[in-house]
C-alpha positions in Angstrom: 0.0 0.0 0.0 1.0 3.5 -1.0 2.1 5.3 2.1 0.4 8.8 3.0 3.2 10.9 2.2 3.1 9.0 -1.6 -0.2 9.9 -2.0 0.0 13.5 -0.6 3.1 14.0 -3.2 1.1 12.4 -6.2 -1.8 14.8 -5.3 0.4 17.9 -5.1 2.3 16.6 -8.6 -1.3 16.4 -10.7 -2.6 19.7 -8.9 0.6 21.5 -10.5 0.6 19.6 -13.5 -3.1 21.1 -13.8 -2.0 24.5 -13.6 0.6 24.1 -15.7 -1.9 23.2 -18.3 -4.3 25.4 -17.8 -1.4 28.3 -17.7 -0.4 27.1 -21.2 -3.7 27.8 -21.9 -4.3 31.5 -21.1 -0.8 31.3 -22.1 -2.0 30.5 -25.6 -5.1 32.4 -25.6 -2.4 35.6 -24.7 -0.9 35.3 -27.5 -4.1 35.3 -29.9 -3.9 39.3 -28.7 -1.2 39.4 -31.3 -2.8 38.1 -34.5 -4.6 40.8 -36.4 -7.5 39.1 -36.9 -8.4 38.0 -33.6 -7.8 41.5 -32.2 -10.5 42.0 -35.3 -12.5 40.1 -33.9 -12.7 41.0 -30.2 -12.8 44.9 -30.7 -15.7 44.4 -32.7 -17.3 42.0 -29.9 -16.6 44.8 -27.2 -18.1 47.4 -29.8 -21.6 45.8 -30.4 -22.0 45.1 -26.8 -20.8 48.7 -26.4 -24.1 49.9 -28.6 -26.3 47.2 -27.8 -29.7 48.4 -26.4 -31.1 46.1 -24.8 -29.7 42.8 -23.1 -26.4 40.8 -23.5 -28.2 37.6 -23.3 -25.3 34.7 -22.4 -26.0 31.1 -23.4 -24.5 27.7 -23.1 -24.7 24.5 -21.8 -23.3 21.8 -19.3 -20.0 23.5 -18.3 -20.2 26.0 -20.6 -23.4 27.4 -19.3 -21.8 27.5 -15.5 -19.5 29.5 -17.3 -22.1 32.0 -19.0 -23.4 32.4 -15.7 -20.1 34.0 -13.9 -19.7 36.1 -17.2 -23.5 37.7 -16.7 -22.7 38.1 -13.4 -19.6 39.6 -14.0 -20.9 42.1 -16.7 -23.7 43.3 -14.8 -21.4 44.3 -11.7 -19.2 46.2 -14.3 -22.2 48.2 -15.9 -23.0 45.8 -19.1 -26.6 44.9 -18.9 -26.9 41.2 -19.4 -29.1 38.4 -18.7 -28.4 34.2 -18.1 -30.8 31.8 -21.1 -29.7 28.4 -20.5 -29.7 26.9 -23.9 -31.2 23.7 -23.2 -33.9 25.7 -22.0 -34.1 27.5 -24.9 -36.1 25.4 -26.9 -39.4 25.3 -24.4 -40.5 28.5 -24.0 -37.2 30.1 -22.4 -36.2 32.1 -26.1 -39.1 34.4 -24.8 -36.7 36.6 -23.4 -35.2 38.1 -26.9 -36.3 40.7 -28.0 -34.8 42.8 -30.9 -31.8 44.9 -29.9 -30.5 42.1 -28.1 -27.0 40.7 -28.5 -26.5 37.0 -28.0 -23.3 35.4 -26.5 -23.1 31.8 -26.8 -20.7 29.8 -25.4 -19.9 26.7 -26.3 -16.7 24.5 -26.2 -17.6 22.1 -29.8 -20.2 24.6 -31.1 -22.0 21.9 -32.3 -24.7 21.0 -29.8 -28.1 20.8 -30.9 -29.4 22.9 -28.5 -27.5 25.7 -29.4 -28.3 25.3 -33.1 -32.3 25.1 -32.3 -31.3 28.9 -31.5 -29.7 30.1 -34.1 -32.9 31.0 -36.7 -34.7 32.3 -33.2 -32.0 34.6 -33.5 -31.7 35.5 -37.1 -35.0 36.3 -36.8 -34.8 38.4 -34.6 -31.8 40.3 -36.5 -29.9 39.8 -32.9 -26.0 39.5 -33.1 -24.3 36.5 -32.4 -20.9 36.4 -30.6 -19.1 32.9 -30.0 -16.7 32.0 -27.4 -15.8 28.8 -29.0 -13.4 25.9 -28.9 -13.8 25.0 -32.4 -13.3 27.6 -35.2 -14.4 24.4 -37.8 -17.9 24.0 -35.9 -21.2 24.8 -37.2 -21.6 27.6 -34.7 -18.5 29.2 -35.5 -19.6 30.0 -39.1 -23.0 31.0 -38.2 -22.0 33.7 -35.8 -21.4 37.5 -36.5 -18.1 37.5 -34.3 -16.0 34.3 -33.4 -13.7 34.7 -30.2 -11.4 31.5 -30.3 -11.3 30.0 -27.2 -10.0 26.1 -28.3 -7.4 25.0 -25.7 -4.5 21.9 -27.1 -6.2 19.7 -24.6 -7.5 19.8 -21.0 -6.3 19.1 -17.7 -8.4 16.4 -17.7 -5.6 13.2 -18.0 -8.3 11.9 -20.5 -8.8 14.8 -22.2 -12.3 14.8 -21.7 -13.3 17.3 -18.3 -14.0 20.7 -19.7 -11.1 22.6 -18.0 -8.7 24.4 -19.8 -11.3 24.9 -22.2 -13.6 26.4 -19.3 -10.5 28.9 -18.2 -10.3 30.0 -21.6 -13.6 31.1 -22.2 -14.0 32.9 -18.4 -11.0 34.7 -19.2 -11.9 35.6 -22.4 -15.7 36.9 -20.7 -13.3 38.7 -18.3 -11.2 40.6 -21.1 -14.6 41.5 -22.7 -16.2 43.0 -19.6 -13.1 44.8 -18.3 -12.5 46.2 -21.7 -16.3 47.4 -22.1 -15.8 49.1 -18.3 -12.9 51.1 -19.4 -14.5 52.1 -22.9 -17.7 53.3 -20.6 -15.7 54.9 -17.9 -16.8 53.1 -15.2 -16.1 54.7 -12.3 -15.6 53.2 -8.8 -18.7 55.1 -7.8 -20.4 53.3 -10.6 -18.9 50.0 -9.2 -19.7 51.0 -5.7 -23.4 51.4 -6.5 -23.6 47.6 -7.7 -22.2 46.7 -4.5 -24.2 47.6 -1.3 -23.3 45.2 0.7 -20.9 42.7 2.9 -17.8 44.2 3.5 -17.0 45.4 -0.4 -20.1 47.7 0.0 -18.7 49.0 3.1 -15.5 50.2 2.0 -16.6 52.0 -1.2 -19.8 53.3 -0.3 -19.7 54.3 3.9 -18.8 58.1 4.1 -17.2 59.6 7.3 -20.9 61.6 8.4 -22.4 57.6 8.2 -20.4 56.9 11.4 -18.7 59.7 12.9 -19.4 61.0 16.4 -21.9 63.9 15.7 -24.3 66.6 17.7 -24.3 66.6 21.4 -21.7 63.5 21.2 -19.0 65.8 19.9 -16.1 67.1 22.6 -16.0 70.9 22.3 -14.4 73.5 24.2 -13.4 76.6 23.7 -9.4 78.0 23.4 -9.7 79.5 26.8 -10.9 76.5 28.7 -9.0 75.8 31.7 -7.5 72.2 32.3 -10.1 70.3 34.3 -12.9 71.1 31.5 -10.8 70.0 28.8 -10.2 66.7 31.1 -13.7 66.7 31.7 -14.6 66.7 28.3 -12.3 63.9 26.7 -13.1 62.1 29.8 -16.9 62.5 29.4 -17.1 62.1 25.7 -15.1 59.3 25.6 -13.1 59.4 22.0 -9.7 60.3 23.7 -9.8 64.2 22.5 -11.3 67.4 22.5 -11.8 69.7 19.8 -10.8 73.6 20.6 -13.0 76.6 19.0 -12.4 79.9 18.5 -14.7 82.3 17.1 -16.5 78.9 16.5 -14.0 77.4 14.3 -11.4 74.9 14.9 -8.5 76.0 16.6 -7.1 73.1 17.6 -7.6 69.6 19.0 -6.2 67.6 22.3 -6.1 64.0 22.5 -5.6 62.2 26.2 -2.1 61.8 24.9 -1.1 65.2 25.1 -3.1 65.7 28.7 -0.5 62.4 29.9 2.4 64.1 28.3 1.4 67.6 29.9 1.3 66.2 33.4 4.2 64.0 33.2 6.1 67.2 33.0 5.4 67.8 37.2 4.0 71.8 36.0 3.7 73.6 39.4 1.0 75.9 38.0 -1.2 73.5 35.9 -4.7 75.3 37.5 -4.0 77.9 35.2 -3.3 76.3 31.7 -5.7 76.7 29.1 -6.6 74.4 26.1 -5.2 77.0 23.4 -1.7 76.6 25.5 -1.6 72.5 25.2 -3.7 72.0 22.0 -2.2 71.2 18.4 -3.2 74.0 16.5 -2.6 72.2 13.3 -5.2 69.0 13.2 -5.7 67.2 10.9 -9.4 68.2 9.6 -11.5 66.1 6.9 -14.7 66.6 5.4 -18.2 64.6 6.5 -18.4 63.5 2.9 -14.8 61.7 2.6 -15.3 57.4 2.4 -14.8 56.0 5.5 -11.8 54.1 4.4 -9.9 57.3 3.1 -10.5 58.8 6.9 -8.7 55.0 7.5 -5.7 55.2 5.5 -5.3 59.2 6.1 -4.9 58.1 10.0 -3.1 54.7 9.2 -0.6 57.3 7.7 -0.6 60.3 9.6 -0.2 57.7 12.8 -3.1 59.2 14.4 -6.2 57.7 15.7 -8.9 60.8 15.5 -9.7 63.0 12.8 -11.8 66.6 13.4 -14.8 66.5 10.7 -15.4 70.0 9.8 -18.1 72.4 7.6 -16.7 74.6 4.8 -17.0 77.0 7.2 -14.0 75.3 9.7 -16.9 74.5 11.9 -16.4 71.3 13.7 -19.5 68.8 13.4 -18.0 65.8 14.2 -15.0 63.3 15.7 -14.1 60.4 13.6 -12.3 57.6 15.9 -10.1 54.6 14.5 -11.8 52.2 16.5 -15.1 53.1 15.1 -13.6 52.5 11.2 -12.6 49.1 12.5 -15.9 48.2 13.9 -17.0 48.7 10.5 -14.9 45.8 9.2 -12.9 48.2 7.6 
């Protein structure tokens, strides 16, 4: 019997040989970017997506329609309009969904399964585009399409050559390379991209602005530049975000964290009673506006080395504190 260590070794040998494969594939698929008539080819694909007016409507089947499925969802999280028709649907009621202005993209490894030919005068008729991502330029599909993207691999990880899987690398990549090209074209803009992403964690950090979380109103520590010491300790104390901001005039002066009311009486001052917060305050903080992301307040303290940010009006009025901890509660 083949000893655990073997077998773990044999594993780890056909994983990498996998990837090699699969590399040789995209490796191959890269270098199609060079041949004139390819590049043709896939600038004209982008373009009639570009002007298409009504749905991208991705088909295939088996593999190939897992496949279609990560490229719809990948177009419409980039700002491409598209919609999932499972071709072996197609053909009972399912081709309901065209409708003229429509641009088909059909994937298919062989681009010769019946299915996917049942669509093809559903489509003529309709005077919709077709675009193929397929693995055989010699198949009927490829010469009934408008654009053919070649997406045929030398042979698939698969030690019988039979398991789509270089073949399915190809083609996502090749979805990819159209969506990411039809986002620049556009000018999709993170906003944009935020927009299609409300939630988890990704929604967070492109769509939370500093007034969503900072400390605000009553919660705000204020005092003014002639405070004496035991208000300004009351009111970092009280507040609880480790500093004050300092008015004048009522616009920011200043600010004084807890560290600088540490550092002011580890200095043994005979005569602290009669400090005041414009002689201990930093009269040059670091002031951002309520409408900055929530993970620009992050990185602005990550690299200033400081942990709370005055949020002021265009006026230099302060209307919030913005605290570290609070960004990293957000998951931030």
């Amino acid at each position: 019997m083949m000893a655990r260590g073997q077998r773990r070794k044999d594993a780890a040998t056909a994983g990498k040989k996998v990837v090699l494969i699969e590399k040789k594939a995209i490796s191959d698929l890269e270098s199609r970017f060079k041949n004139i008539e390819f590049i043709r080819n896939f600038r004209e694909a982008v373009e009639i997506i570009r002007k298409c007016k009504g749905n991208v409507v991705v088909t295939g089947i088996g593999k190939s329609g897992i496949i279609a499925q990560k490229i719809v969802a990948t177009f419409n999280s980039t700002g491409t309009l598209s919609i999932f028709l499972h071709s072996a649907d197609s053909a009972h009621g399912d081709l309901g969904v065209l409708r003229k202005g429509d641009v088909a993209l059909i994937i298919s490894k062989s681009g010769d399964t019946s299915e996917i030919r049942q669509m093809i005068p559903t489509l003529r008729l309709l005077n919709i585009g077709i675009i193929s991502i397929v693995g055989n330029l010699n198949s009927e599909l490829a010469k009934l399409s408008d654009i053919v993207l070649d997406a045929s691999v030398n042979e698939e990880a698969c030690p019988h050559n039979l398991a789509p899987t270089s073949s399915t690398t190809a083609a996502v990549v090749l979805g990819d390379a159209l969506a990411i090209a039809l986002l620049e074209l556009k000018g999709f803009t993170l906003e944009n991209f935020a927009l299609f992403h409300p939630g988890g964690n990704l929604g967070k950090r492109l769509l939370l602005k500093v007034d969503d979380i900072m400390a605000k109103g009553d919660d705000v520590p204020i005092v003014a530049d002639n405070a004496g010491l035991k208000d300004v300790i009351y009111m970092i104390s009280s507040k609880r975000l480790g500093c004050t901001c300092v008015v004048s005039k009522e616009k920011i002066a200043g600010i004084i964290t807890d560290g600088d009311i540490r550092r002011l009486l580890g200095k043994g001052l005979d005569q602290l009673g009669d400090t005041k917060a414009k002689d201990i305050m930093n009269n040059k903080p670091k002031i951002i506006s309520p409408e900055m992301s929530a993970l620009s307040a992050l990185e602005y303290m990550e690299k200033n080395k400081i942990t709370q940010l005055v949020v002021g009006d265009k006026g230099l009025r302060p209307i919030g504190i913005i605290h570290m901890h609070r960004l990293l509660e957000e998951g931030l």
